[in-house]
N, C-alpha and C positions, 0 to 999 in steps of 0.2 A: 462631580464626576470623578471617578475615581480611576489613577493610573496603571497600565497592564500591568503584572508583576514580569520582574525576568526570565523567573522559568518560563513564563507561558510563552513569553518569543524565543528563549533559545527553544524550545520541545517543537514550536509552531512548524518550522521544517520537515519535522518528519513525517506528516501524516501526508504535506505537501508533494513533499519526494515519494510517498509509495501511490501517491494515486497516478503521477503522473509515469514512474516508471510502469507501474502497473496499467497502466495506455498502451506505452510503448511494448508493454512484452505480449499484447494482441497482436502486433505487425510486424517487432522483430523482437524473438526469443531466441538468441543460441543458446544452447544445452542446456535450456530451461533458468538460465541464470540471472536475468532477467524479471522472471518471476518468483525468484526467491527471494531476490534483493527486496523486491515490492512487498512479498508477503513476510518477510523479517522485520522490514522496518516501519508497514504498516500493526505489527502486532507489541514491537518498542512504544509504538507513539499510541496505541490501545492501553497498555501497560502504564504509559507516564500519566496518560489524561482521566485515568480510573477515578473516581469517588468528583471531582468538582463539578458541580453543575455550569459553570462560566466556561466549560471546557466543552463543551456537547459538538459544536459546530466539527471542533478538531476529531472527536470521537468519529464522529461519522464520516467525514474524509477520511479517516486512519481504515475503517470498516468497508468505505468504496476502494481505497487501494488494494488490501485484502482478495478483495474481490476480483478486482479486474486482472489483480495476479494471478489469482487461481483461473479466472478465463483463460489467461492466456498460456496456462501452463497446462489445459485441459485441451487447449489446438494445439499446441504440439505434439503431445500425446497422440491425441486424433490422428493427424496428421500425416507424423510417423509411422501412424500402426498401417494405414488406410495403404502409405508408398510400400508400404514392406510388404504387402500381397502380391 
């Protein structure tokens, strides 16, 4: 069996950190910052995990953070528009 390499645990954080800020920025987003952090460093750790197949797991947590940033930056959008009538 063969040992992780470095990179893959130092990168392993990032896609970690955008899923889970990108949680967070469904229930608190201030001035959408929140979800940009999510969707920045979900698109670093897209970026880092590109071309390896031993990387997939990471890919797709990096693609669910992505995502649930943009959810949460599409309620506040909502949100705002809906209070501002």
């Amino acid at each position: 069996m063969t040992e992780p390499s470095p990179a893959l645990d130092a990168k392993a954080w990032l896609p970690v950190a955008a899923i889970v800020l990108g949680a967070v920025s469904i229930f608190f987003n201030p001035y959408l910052l929140v979800s940009v952090i999510a969707i920045v460093l979900g698109i670093i750790a897209l970026i880092g995990t590109r071309g390896a197949s031993n990387q997939r797991p990471y890919r797709l947590i990096a693609a669910l953070g992505i995502v649930a940033g943009a959810i949460g930056a599409l309620a506040v959008i909502v949100s705002n528009t809906i209070s501002a009538m």
